[in-house]
N, C-alpha and C positions, 0 to 999 in steps of 0.2 A: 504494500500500500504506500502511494504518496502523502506522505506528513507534510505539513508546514509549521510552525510555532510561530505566533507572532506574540512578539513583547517574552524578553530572554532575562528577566529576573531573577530573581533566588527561585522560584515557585516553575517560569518558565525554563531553567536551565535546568533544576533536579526533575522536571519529567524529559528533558532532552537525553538527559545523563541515564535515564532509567533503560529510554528506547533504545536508545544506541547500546546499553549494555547486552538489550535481549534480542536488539539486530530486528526490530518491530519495524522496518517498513524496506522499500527498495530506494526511496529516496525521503531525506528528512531536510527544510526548510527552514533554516534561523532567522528572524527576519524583528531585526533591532537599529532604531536611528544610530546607536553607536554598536557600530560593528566590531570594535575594539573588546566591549564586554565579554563577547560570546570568542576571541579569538583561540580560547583552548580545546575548540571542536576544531577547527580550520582542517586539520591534519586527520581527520576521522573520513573514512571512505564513505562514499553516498552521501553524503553530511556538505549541505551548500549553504553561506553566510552569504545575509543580503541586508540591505537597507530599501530594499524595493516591496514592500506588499502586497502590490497586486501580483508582480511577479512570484512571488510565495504561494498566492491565491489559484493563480493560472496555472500551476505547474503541479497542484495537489488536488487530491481526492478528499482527504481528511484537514481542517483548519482549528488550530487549537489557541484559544484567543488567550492568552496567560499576559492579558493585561490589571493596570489598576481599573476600577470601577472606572473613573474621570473621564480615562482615558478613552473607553472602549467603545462609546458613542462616536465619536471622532473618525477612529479607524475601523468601523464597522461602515461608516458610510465614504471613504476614502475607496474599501474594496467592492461595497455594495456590489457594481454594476458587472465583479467578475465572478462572483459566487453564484452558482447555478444550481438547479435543482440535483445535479450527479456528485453534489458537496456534502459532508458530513461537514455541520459546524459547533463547534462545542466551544465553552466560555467557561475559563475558572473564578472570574471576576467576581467578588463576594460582591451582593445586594443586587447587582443586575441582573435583572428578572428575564425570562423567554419572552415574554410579553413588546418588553422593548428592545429587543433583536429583533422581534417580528417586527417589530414597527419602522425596522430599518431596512431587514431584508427581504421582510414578505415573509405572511404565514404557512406559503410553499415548500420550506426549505427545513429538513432535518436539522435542528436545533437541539443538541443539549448541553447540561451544564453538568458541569465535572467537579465535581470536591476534593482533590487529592489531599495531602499532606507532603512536608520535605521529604518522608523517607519511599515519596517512591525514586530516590534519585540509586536506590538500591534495593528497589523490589519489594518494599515492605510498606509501602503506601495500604491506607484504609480510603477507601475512592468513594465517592456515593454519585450516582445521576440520578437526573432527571429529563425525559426529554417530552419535548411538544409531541400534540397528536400524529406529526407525520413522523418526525423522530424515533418515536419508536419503534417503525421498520427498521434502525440500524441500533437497535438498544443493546441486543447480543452482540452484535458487532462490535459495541465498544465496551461490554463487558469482558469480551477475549481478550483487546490490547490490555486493559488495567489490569487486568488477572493476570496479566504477563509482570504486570508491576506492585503485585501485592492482592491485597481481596477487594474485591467491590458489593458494591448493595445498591439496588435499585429504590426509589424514596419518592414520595410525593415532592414536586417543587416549592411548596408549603414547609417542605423539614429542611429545607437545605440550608436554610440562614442556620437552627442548630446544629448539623452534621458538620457546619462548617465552624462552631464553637469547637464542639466535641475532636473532631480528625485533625483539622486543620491547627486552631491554636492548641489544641489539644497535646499538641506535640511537644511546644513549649513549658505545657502545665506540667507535665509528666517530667520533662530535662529539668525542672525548677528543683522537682522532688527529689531527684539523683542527684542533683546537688545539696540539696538540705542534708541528704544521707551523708556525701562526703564529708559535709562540713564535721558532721557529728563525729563522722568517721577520726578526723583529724584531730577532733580535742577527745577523745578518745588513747589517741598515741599513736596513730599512724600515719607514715611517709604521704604528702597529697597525693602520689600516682597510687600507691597503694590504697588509699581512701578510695578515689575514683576507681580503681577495678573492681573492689567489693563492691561497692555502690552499684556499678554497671552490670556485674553479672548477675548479682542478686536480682534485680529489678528485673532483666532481661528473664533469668531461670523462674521467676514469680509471674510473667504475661504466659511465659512459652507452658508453666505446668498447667495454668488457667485453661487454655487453649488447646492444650491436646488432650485433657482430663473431660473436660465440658463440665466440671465442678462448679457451681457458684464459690467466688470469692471467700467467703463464710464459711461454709464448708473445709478449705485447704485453711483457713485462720485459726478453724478448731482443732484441725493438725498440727499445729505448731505450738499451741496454747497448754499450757498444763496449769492446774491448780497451784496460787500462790504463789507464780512463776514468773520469769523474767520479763518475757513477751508479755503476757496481760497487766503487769505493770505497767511497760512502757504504752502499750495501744492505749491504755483508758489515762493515761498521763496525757497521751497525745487527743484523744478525744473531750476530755477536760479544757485541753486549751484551746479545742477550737477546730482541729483539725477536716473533718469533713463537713462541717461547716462551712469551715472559710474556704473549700474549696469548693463545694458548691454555688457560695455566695460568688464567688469570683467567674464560675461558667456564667450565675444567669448576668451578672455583669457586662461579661460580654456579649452575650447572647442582646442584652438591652441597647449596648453600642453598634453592632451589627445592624441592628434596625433601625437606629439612628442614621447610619447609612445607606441602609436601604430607601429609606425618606427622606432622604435629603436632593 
């Protein structure tokens, strides 16, 4: 399949980085006003840098818009007139709606929207779409490339403003918490690199037993837990001060800024 990428960010380069690793198209388009950014692809086979868009647009099958919000009204109507109905067009842009895509390129046009996260720049992305009424003829379609990048889930476009709390900054919430472990780790008595690998694989070995068990959480917590014991000290220490609380408090947080976004 013909890729394009337009707008080569942190968000648009870790899904560039993903495709290129699993070799997901016969040509992949980078297509960024500063072509400097993305020069660490230049040297990757099938892999073409441009500052042209429409030429990105023309030359691809699949268009994957990994711009800011602001922006994306802008250069959705820059390419309008080369996007045809034989396009798959998908938008990672947080708060732009299908709705106004349609209203730029017509409600002819395979439309969906893509939630990734940074780790699909190494296959471990949690993806969610959504696509418009015709869109959804190519919905497995783009359920294979992202399953080539990690897992996906298909979602009303109603949930994508949370799924894009949850995956997306989601990734940060989690990297916060491996560092709070670190720190602990560290006034504890351990070297920072050594803090940081406990931290990392404990956390990593706690998603991966989750995940291949299909335990709820609770369950493996009662596994660790013993009467009078070290762990249920520290958990209700930690729940005391606030802990899934304020973590919670801080998703609908943003989850309230997101749509602030959205509405603006």
């Amino acid at each position: 399949m013909k890729i394009a990428i337009i707008g080569t960010g942190n968000l648009g380069s870790s899904i560039a980085k993903g495709l290129i690793k699993n070799k997901t198209f016969t040509s992949l388009y980078l297509s960024d006003k500063n072509t400097s950014a993305v020069s660490e692809f230049e040297d990757e086979e099938n892999v073409i840098i441009t500052n042209d868009n429409r030429e990105a647009v023309l030359n691809s099958d699949l268009v994957i818009f990994a711009l800011q919000p602001r922006h994306v009204e802008f250069v959705l109507k820059e390419v309008a007139t080369e996007i045809t109905k034989k396009h798959l067009i998908m938008s990672v842009a947080a708060g732009f709606a299908i709705s106004k895509i349609e209203s730029v390129i017509g409600t002819d046009k395979h439309i969906i929207r893509v939630m990734p996260n940074t780790a699909i720049s190494i296959g471990k992305s949690m993806t969610c779409l959504s696509a418009n009424e015709i869109g959804e003829e190519k919905i497995e379609l783009a359920k294979t490339i992202f399953n080539q990048l990690g897992t996906t889930m298909v979602i009303p476009e109603e949930q994508i403003q949370a799924a894009t709390v949850i995956c997306a900054s989601g990734i940060a919430f989690w990297m916060r918490l491996v560092r709070a472990t670190t720190q602990g780790a560290i006034q504890l008595g351990f070297e920072a690199e050594e803090a940081h690998q406990l931290a990392l694989q404990t956390c990593y070995g706690a998603a991966s037993l989750l995940k291949e068990s299909g335990r709820h959480p609770e369950a493996e917590i009662d596994r660790v837990t013993t009467p009078s014991g070290c762990t249920i000290e520290g958990l209700n220490e930690m729940e005391h001060q606030g802990l899934s609380s304020s973590l919670i408090k801080g998703i609908n947080a943003s989850f309230e800024k997101i749509n602030q976004i959205k509405n603006s």
